[in-house]
FIGU-665278 format. One record per residue: residue number from 1; z, y, x of N, C-alpha, C in turn. Coordinates in Angstrom, 3 decimals. Layout:
# residues N
R   drendren        n_Z        n_Y        n_X       ca_Z       ca_Y       ca_X        c_Z        c_Y        c_X
R        NUM          Z          Y          X          Z          Y          X          Z          Y          X
...
//
This chain:
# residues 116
R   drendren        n_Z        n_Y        n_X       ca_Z       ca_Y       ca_X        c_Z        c_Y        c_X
R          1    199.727    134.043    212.574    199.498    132.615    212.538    199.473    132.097    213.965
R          2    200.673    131.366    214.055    200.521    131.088    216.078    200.777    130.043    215.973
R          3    200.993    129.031    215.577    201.383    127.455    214.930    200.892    126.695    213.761
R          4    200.718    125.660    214.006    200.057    124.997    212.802    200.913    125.208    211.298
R          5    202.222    125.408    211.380    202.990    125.923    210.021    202.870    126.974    209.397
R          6    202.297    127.892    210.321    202.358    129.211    210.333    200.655    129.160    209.222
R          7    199.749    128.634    209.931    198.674    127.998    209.440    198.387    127.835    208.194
R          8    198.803    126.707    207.699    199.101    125.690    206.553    199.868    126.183    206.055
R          9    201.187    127.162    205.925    201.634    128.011    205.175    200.469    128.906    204.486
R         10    199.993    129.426    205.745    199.056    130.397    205.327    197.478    129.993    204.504
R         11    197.005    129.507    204.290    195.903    128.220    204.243    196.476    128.089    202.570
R         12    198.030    127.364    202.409    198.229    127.297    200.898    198.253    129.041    200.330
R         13    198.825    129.799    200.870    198.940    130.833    200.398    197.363    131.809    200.039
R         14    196.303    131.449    199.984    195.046    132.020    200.496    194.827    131.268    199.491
R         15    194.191    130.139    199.602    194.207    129.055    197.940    194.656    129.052    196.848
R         16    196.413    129.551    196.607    196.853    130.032    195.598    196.419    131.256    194.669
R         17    196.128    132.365    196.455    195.604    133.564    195.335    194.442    133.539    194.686
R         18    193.314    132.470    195.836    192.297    132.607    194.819    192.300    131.948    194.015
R         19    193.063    130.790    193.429    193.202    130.018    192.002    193.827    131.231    191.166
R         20    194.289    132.048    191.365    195.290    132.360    190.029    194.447    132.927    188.985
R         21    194.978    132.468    188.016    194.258    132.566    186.706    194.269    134.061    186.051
R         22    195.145    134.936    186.883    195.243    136.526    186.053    194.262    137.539    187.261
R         23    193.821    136.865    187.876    192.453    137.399    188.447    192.615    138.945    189.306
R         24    194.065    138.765    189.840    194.706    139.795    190.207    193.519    139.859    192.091
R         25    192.968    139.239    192.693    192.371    139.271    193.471    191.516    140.622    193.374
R         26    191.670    141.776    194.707    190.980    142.959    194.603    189.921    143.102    195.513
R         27    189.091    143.808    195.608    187.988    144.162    197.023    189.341    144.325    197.849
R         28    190.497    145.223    197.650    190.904    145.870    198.715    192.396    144.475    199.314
R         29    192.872    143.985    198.461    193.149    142.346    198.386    192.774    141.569    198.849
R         30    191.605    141.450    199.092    190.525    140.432    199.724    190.591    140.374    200.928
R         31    190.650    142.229    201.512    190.239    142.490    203.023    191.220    142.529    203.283
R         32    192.386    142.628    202.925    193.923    142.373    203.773    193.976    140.812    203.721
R         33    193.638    139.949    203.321    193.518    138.065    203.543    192.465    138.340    204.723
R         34    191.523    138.818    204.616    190.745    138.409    205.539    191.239    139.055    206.697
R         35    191.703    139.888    207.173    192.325    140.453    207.891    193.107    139.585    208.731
R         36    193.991    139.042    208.076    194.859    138.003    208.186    193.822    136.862    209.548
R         37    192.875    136.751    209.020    192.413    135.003    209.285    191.154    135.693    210.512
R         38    190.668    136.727    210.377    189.670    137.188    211.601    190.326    136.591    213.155
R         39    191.158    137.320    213.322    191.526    137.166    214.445    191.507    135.584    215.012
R         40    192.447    134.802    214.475    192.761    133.543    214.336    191.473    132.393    214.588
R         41    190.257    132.875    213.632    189.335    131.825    213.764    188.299    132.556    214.500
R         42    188.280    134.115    214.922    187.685    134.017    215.852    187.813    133.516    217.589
R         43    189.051    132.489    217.898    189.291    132.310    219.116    188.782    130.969    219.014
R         44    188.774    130.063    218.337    188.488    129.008    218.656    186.606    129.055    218.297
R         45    185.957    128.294    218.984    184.340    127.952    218.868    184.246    127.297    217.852
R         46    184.583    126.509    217.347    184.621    125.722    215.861    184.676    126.343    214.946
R         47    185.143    127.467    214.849    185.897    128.380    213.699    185.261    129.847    213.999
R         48    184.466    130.058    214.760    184.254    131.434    214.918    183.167    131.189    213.971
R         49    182.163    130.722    213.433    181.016    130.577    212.797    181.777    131.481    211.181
R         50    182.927    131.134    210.821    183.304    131.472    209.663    184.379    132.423    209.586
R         51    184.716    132.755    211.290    185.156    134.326    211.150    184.234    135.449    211.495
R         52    182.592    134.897    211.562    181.384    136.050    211.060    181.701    136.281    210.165
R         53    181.799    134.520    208.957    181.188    135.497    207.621    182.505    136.106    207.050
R         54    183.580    135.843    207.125    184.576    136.881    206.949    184.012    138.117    207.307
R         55    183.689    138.222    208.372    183.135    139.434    208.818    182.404    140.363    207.788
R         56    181.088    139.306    207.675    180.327    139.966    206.572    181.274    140.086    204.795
R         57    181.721    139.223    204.849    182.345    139.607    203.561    182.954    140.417    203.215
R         58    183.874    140.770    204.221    184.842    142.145    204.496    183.748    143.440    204.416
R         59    182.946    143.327    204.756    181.958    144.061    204.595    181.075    144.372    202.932
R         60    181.554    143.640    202.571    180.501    143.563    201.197    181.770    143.754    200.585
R         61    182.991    143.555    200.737    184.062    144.261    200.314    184.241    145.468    200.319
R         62    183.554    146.150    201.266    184.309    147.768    201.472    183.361    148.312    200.835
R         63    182.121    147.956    200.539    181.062    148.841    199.942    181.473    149.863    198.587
R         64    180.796    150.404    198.657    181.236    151.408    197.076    179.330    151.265    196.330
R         65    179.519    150.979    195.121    180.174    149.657    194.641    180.187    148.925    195.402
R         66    180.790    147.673    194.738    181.071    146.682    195.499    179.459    145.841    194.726
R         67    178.951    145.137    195.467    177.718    143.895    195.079    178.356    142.659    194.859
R         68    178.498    142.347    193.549    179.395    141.158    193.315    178.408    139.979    193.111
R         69    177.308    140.012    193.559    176.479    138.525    193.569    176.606    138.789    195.191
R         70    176.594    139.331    195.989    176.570    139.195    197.530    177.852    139.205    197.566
R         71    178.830    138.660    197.413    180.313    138.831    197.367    179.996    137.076    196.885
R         72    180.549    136.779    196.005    179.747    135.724    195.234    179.161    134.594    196.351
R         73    178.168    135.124    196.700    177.124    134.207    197.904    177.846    133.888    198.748
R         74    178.328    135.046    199.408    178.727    134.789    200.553    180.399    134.264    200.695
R         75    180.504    134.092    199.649    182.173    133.019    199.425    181.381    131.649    199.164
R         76    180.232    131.540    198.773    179.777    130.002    198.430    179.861    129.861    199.785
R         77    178.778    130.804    200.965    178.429    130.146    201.620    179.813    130.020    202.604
R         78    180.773    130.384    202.445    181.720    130.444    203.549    182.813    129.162    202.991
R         79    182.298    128.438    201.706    182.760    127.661    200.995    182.088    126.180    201.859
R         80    180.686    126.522    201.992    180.623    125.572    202.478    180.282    125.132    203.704
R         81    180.608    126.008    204.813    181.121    125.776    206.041    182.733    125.156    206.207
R         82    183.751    125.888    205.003    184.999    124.749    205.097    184.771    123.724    205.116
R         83    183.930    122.935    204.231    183.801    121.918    203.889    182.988    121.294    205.286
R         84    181.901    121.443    205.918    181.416    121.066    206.966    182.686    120.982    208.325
R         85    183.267    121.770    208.073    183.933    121.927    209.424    185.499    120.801    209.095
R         86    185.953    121.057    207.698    186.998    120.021    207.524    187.094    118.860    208.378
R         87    186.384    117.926    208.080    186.549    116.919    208.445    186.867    116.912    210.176
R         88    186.569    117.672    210.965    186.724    117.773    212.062    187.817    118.330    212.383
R         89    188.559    119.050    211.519    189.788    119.562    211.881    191.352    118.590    211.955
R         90    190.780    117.271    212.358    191.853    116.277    212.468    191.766    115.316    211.393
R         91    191.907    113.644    212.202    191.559    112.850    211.102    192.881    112.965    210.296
R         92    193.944    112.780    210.928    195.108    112.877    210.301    195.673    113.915    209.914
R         93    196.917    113.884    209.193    197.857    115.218    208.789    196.872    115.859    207.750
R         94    197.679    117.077    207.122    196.728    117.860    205.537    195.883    119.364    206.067
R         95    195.524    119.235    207.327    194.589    120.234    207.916    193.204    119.767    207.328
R         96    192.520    118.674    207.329    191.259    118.811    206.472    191.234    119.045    204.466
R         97    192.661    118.389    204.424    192.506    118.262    202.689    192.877    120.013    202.272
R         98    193.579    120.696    203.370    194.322    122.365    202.929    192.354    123.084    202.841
R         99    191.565    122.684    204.092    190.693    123.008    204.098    189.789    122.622    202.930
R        100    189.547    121.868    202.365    188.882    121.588    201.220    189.013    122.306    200.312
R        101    190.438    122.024    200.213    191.353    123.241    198.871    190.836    124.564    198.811
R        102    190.424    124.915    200.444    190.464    126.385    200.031    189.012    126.400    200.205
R        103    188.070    125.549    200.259    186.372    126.095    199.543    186.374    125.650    198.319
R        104    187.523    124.849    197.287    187.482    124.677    196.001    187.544    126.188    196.094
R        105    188.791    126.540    195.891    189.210    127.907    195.939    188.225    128.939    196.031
R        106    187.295    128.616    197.161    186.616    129.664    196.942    185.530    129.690    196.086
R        107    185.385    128.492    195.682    183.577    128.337    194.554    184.597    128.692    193.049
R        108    185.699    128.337    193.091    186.449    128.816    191.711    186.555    130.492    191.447
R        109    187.102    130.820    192.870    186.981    132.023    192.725    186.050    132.701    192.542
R        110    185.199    132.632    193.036    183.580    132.751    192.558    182.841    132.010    191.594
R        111    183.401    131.387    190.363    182.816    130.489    190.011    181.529    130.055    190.044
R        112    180.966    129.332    191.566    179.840    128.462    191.884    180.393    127.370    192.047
R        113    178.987    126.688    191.824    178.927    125.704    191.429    178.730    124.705    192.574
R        114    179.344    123.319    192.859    178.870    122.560    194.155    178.033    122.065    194.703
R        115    176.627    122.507    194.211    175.618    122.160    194.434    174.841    123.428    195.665
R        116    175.486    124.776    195.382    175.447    126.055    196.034    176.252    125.915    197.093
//
């Protein structure tokens, strides 16, 4: 991801998987997306806050078992740092609305609720 297309390509593609309805999303699935996005949002200061909790999530991913209410949580809560940080990611262009999409995405994927 070295360009905003590259981005927002990537951003829809991350949203899609977690909407899909055949629930093909894996622990080991998960940590190759997140993989993807560590690097990326850990350079900027705005964005490093939510390439921790990638961090931690990737982490609650690799566990054997896996803890699927701490899996769960910690997509709410990384749900709703998108949402805090959106709006700042440009008034214009679909960089805040891709961002929204993908903490729908993630409370769907987790199905929580928006109050969490």
């Amino acid at each position: 991801m070295e360009d905003i297309a590259d981005t927002t390509g990537f951003l829809d593609e991350t949203t899609s998987m977690l909407m899909c309805e055949e629930k093909q999303l894996t622990p080991q699935k998960g940590v190759e997306i997140i993989d993807k996005w560590i690097i990326p949002l850990d350079q900027a200061e705005n964005t490093r806050p939510i390439a921790d909790g990638l961090k931690k999530l990737k982490s609650l991913l690799g566990q054997e078992p896996v803890d699927g209410g701490a899996v769960i949580s910690q997509m709410g809560t990384l749900a709703g740092q998108l949402i805090v940080i959106a709006p700042d990611m440009g008034a214009e262009g679909e960089m805040p609305s891709l961002l929204m999409a993908l903490a729908s995405a993630l409370r769907m994927a987790g199905d929580i609720p928006k109050s969490e």
